[in-house]
C-alpha positions in Angstrom: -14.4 1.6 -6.8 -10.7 0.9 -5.2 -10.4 -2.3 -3.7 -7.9 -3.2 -0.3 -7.6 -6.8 0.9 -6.0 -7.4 4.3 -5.1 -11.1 5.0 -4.7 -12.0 8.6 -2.6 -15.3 8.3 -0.3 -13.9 5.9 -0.7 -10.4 7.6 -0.2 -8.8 4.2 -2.5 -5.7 2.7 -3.0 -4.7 -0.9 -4.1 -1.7 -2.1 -5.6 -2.0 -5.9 -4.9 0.8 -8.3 -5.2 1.1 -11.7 -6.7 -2.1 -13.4 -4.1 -3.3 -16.0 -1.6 -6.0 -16.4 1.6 -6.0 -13.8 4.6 -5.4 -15.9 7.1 -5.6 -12.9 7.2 -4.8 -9.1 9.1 -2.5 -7.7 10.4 -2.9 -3.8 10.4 0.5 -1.6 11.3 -1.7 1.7 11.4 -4.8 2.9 7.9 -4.7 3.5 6.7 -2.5 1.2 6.3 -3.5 -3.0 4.7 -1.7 -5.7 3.4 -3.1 -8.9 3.3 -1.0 -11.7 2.3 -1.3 -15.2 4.3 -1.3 -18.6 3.6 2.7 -18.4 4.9 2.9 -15.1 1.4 3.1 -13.4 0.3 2.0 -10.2 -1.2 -1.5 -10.8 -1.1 -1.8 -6.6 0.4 -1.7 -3.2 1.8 -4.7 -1.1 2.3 -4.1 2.6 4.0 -6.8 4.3 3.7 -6.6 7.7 0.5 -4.8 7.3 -1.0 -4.5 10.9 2.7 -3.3 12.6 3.3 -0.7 10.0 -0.4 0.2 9.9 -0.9 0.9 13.1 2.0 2.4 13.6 1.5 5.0 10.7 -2.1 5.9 12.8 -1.2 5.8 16.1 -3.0 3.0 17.3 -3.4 -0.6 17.8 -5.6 -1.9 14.6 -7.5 -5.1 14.8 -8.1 -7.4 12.0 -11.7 -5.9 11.2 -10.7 -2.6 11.4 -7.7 -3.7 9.0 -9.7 -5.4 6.5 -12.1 -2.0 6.2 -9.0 0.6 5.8 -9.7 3.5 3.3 -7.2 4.2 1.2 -6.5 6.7 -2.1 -3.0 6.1 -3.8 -1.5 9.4 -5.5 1.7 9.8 -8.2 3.5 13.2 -7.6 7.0 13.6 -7.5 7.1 9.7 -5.6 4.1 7.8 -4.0 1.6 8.5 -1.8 -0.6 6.0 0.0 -2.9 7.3 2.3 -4.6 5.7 4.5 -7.9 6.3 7.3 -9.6 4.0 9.4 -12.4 5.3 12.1 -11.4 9.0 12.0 -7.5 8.4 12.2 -6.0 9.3 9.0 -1.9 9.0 7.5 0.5 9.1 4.9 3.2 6.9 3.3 5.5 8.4 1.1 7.7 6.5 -1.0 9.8 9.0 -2.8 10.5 7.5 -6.9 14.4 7.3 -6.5 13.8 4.6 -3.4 12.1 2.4 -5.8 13.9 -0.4 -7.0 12.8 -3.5 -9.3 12.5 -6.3 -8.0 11.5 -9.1 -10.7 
């Protein structure tokens, strides 16, 4: 089972992907990150900013319970998908590869 966390004081999301060691993240924006693995797997996503862009990316205003139940699949093809549905809204953020840049 995938596993998202939303914290409210921080107002930072992470979606899980796959469960392995984080070999280095990669920044998309400056409130987006991806960690991936030594194989260049998704380990997860960071979203900074979380409720803003989130809501925003559904078209409306999210609370912090609807934030902390967000459904979420993440898919590799030709760049990064993350997409997203919460209470019959559903989106898409698309982070093409060449956008990706390592961070640490």
């Amino acid at each position: 089972m995938k596993k998202w966390t939303y914290d409210p004081q921080a107002d930072a999301a992470y979606a899980y992907g796959h469960a392995t060691k984080i070999h280095q993240t990669k920044c998309v924006s400056s409130y987006i990150n991806v960690d991936v693995s030594i194989r260049g797997r998704v380990v997860g996503i960071e979203i900074l900013n979380a409720k803003e862009i989130l809501s925003n990316a559904l078209g409306k205003k999210l609370s912090n319970a609807q934030l902390k139940k967000m459904r979420y699949s993440i898919e590799e093809k030709r760049g990064l998908y993350l997409r997203i549905a919460c209470e019959g809204s559903q989106a898409s953020l698309v982070f093409p590869s060449h956008e990706m840049r390592l961070t640490r």
